[in-house]
N, C-alpha and C positions, 0 to 999 in steps of 0.2 A: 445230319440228314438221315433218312431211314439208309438204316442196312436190305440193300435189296434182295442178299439171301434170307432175311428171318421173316419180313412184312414187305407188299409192294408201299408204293411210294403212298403218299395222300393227302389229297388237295380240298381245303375247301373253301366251298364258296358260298359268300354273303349276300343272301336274296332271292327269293325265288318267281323274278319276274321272267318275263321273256327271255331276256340278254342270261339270267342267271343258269336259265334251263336249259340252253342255246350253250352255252360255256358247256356244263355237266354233259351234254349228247355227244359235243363234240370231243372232248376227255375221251369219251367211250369209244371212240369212233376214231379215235388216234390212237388207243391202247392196243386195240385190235388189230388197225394197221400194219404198225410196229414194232406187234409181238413183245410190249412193255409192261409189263404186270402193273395193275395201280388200282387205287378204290379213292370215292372220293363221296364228301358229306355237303348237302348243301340245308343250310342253315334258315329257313323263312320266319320272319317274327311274327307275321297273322297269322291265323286258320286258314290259310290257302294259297297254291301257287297260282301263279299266272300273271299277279299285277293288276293293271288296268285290264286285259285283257277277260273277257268273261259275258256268257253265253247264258239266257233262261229261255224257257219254251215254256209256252202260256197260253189255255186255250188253243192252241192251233198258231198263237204267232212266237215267231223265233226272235228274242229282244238283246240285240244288241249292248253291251253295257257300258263298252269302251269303245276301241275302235274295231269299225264293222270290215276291214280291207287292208290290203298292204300293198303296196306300189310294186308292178311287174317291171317297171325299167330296174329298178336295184335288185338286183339276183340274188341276194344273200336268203332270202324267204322263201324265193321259189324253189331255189334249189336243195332249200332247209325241207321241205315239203314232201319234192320228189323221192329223197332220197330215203326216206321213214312212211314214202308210199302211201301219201296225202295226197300224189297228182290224180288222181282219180275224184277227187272230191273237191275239186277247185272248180267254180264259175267264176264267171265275169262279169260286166254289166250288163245291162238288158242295150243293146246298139239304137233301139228304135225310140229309147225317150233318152238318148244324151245330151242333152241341154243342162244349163243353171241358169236360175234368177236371179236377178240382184235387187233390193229393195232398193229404188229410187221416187223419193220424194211420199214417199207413205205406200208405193203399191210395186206390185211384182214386174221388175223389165228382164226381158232375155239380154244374157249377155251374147254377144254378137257373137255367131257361128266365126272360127276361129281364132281367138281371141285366149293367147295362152299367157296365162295368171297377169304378165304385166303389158303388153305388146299384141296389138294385131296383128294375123296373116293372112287379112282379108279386106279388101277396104270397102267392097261393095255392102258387106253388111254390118259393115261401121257407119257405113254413112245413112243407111236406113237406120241405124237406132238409135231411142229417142234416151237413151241412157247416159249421152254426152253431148253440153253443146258443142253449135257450131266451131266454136272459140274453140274448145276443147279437143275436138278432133282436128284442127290444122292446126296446134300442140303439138299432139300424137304426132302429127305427120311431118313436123320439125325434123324427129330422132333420125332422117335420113340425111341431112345434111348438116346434122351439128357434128362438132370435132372427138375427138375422144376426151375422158375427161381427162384430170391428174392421176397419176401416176402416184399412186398408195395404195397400202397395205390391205385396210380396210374401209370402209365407208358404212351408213345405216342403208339400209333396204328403203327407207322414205327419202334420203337425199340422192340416191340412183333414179329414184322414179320421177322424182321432180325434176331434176336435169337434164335427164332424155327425153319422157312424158307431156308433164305436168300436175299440176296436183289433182289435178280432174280422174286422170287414173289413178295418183295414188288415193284420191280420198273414197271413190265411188267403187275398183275396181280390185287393186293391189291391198288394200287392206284388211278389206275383209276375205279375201282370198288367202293370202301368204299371210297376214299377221292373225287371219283366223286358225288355220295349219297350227301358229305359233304359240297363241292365243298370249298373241306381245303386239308390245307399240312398234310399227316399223321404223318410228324416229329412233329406236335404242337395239333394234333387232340388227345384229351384222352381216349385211349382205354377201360377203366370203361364206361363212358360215351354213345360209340358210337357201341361196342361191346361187353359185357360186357360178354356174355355166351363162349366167348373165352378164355378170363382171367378165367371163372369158369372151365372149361374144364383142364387145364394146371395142377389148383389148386386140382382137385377132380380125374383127371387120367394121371398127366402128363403130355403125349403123347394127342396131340391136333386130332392128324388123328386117332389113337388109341379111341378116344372119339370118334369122330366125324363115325369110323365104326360101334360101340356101336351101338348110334342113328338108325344109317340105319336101321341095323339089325332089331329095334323093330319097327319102323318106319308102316310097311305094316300090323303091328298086330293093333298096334295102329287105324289105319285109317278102317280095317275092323271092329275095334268095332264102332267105333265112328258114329254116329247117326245124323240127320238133311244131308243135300245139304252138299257136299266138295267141296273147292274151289282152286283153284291155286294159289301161293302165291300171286298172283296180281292179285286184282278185280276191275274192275270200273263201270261205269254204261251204260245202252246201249247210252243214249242219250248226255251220257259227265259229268263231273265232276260238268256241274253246276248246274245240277239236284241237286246234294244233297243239294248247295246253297237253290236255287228256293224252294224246298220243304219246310227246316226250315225255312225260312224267311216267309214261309207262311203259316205255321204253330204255329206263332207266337201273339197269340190273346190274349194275359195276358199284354201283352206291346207294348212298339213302337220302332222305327228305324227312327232316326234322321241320315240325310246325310247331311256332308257339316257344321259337326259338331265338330273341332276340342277340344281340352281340352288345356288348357292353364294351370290350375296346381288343386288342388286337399285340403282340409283342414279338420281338425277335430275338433270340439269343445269338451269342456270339458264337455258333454253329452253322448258323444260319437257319436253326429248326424255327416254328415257328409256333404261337400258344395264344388261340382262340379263346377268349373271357366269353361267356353266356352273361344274361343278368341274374337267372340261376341259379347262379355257380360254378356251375359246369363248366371242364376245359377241354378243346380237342387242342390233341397234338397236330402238328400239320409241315408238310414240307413244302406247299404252296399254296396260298390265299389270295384269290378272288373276290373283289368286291364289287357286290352288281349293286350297288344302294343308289339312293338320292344322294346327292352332294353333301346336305345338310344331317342326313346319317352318316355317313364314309368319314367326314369330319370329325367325328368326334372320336370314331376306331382309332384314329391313326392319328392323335394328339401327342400321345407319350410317344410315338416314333419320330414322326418330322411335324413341328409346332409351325414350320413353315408351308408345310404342303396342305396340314387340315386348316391353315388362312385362306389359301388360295381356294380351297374346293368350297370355305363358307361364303366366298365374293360371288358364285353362284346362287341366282335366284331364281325363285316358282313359281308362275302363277296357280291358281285353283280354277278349277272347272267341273258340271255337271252336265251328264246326258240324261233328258227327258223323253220316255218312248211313252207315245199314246197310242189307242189302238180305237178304230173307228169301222163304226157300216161304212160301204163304200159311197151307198146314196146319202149319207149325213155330210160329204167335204162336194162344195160346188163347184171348187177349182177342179181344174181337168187333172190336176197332176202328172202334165205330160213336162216329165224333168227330173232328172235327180233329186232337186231341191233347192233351196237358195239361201243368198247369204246376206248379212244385213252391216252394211256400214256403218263405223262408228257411229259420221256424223248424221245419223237417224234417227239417235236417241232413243234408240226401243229398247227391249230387255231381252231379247233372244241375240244370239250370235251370229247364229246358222241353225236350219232347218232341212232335216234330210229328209224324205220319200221312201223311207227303206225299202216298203214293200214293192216300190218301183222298179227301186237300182236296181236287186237283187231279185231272182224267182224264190219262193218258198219262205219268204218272210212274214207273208198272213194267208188266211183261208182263203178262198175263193170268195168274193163279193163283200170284201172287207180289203179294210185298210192301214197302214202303220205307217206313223211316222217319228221321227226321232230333234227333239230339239237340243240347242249347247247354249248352256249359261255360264256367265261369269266370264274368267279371261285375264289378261293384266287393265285392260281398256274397262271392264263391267267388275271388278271384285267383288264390289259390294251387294252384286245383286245372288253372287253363291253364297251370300251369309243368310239369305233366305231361309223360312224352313219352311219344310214339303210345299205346308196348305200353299204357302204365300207364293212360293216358284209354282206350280202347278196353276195357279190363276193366272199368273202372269203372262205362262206358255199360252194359257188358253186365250188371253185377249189377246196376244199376236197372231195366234192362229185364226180366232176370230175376222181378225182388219187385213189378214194379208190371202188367207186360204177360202174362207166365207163360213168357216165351222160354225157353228151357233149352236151344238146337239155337247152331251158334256160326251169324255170319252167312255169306252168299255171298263178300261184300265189304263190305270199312270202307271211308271214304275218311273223312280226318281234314284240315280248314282252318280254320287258324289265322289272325285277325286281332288281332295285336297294338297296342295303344293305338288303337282304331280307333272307339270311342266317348266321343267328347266326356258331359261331366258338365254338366247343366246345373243346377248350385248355384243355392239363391237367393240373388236380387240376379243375372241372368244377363242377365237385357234392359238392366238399367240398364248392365249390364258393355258389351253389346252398343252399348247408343246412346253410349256412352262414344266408343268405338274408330271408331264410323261417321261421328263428327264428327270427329274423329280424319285420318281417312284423307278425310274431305273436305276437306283443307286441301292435301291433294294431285290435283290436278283428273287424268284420266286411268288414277290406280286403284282397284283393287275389290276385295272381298273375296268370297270363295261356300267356299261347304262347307259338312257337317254340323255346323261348330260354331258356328251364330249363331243360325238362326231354325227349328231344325226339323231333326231327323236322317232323316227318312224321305227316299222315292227323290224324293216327289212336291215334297218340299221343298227338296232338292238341283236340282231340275231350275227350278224359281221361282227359288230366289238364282242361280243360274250366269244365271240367262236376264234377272234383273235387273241383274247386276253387266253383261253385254254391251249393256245396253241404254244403263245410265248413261256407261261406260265411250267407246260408239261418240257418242252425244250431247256427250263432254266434246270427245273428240280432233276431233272436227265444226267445233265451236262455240271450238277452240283454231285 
């Protein structure tokens, strides 16, 4: 290891997405703590950090290119924000168009006021909506008196919803909701994994909507105690997601940012130092490594170390997805656009996924008397339709938006982004897969793992693993 009288310590880290940047802040923000001297090198193989993560302004609208929000119930984001003195730039949603659509049967239905992802907590306006039959809602309304189910590990997110449900929510409801998040079949997607507080609900009262009235109930006690700013479950920033980019990366004065910097593979000596391969040539020395990669990158760094742990991380799969932002006069869309957005069940057979309203959710997403909206292709359910190119996805947005919005006018501007394999599958059996690989890689003191494919795809959970992986990481090379 370094001699910590001649050089501080120095960690680096593989990626410069979210989780990778989130790891590097935090480094820096425990050296100073600590009083630990250290520098550390983070490695990105494109021209540019952030990931999925990434922001253009255009004309007057602000276009989204990945994801536009991060979830206020998971702290890891918010508090990632506040503390780099981002709270000041944080909205929420607009309160007065909080609704979603759901495409049923070729045309736009509200999903019923309360109705969270798989479960009502409302019945009066279940029973006005024409988005489930009859049949289908005294289904629903089974989940109050059926028993708990078996007692296992794990199960798929499509056989919890069938069981409790029906498949009326899971085909019309639950799927394009939670398996669009996942952009996975929820017959293969693991319900531990991906909703976990549902399986605890089952477990702890049974009756899933029976819980889930619970909640409500304490729901508004809770929020008048609770203290600081309240936010709506989706917050982002006024000037775009890649604020939070731009801030950390320039916040960043303990190390550097190598672009255009791939990794070829990874090694340990029997010191425990450790020696970073570039494709290059290049080597850093290093006494702690971080690898924020996809699965099917991480795999192949870490072949000549444990043949058994780059198996396990290539049994992780991706699907591919793009975001389509249009930008429109506001008198060209006949639809009121009073909504978020809406989402589109498999079985619809359309080519869009989901459709957001951006300039709705958010303030300052287009000019005044205009309009932006943001479509999602591809998926593990739609693959074939991200092999598209531009002209052909661009058409294809446009005859959805055509039959569900009443557009008929072409857009101002498309901007079309593509991210390939960019969403880990979290299969059941996913955690076990996970604690597998984490005893795994603790048999090597000094590295870590972070990314979307372990504990959670969202920002808020990218920015927890990166911030855990630096924490374990600066603790091992300390204590070596």
């Amino acid at each position: 290891m370094a001699n910590p009288q001649t050089q501080p310590p120095h960690v680096v880290i593989v990626g410069g997405g979210i989780a990778g940047l989130a790891a590097a802040h935090r480094l820096q923000e425990l050296s100073r703590e600590r009083e630990i001297p250290l520098r550390f090198t983070v490695l990105e193989a494109s021209g540019r950090v952030g990931g999925t993560l990434g922001t253009e302004q255009r004309d007057g609208f602000l276009l989204e290119l990945g994801p536009d929000s991060f979830i206020s119930e998971k702290p890891w984001a918010l508090a990632l924000c506040r503390r780099i003195g981002l709270e000041p730039e944080l909205i929420g949603t607009r309160d007065e168009h909080r609704a979603t659509f759901v495409v049923h049967n070729g045309k736009l239905e509200l999903l019923p006021e309360g109705f969270m992802l798989l479960a009502p907590t409302k019945f009066g306006p279940l029973l006005r909506s024409r988005l489930f039959s009859w049949s289908g809602k005294l289904r629903m309304a089974l989940d109050l008196v059926l028993p708990r189910g078996p007692q296992q590990d794990d199960e798929s997110l499509g056989s919890f919803v069938r069981r409790r449900f029906g498949h009326e929510v899971l085909e019309r409801v639950a799927q394009p909701l939670i398996g669009g998040i996942y952009t996975a079949d929820p017959d293969s997607l693991s319900l531990a994994a991906t909703m976990p507080r549902f399986l605890q609900m089952e477990r702890e009262h049974r009756s899933v909507i029976a819980a889930m009235w619970k909640a409500a109930r304490h729901r508004p006690q809770e929020a008048k105690s609770a203290s600081g700013a309240r936010w709506s479950l989706f917050v982002t920033l006024r000037n775009g997601m890649q604020t939070l980019v731009d801030t950390l990366t320039a916040r960043l004065s303990l190390g550097q940012i190598r672009q255009h910097c791939a990794v070829s593979h990874i090694e340990r000596a029997d010191d425990g130092q450790w020696r970073v391969t570039c494709l290059d040539g290049s080597t850093l020395a290093a006494d702690g490594v971080i690898l924020a990669t996809p699965t099917f990158q991480t795999a192949p760094l870490l072949r000549r170390l444990d043949p058994q742990l780059a198996a396990h991380l290539d049994t992780i799969q991706y699907s591919s997805a793009a975001t389509v932002n249009l930008a429109f006069r506001r008198d060209q869309i006949p639809h009121p656009l009073n909504g978020f957005g809406f989402v589109v069940p498999d079985i619809e057979h359309r080519k869009i996924i989901a459709c957001s309203f951006s300039s709705v959710k958010y303030a300052g997403r287009a000019p005044e008397g205009y309009a932006l909206v943001r479509a999602f292709v591809g998926g593990s359910l739609q693959a074939e339709l991200f092999n598209l190119d531009d002209a052909e996805m661009e058409q294809a947005v446009r005859q959805e938006l055509a039959t569900f919005l009443g557009i008929q006018a072409a857009p101002l501007f498309t901007h079309i982004a593509r991210y390939p394999r960019s969403m880990p599958q979290y299969r059941v059996g996913h955690l076990r897969l996970v604690e597998t690989m984490e005893k795994q890689v603790a048999r090597f003191p000094g590295l870590a793992l972070a990314g979307n494919a372990y504990r959670g795809v969202g920002i808020a959970d990218c920015v927890r693993g990166g911030e855990a992986a630096a924490e374990l990481v600066l603790t091992q090379v300390v204590a070596l």
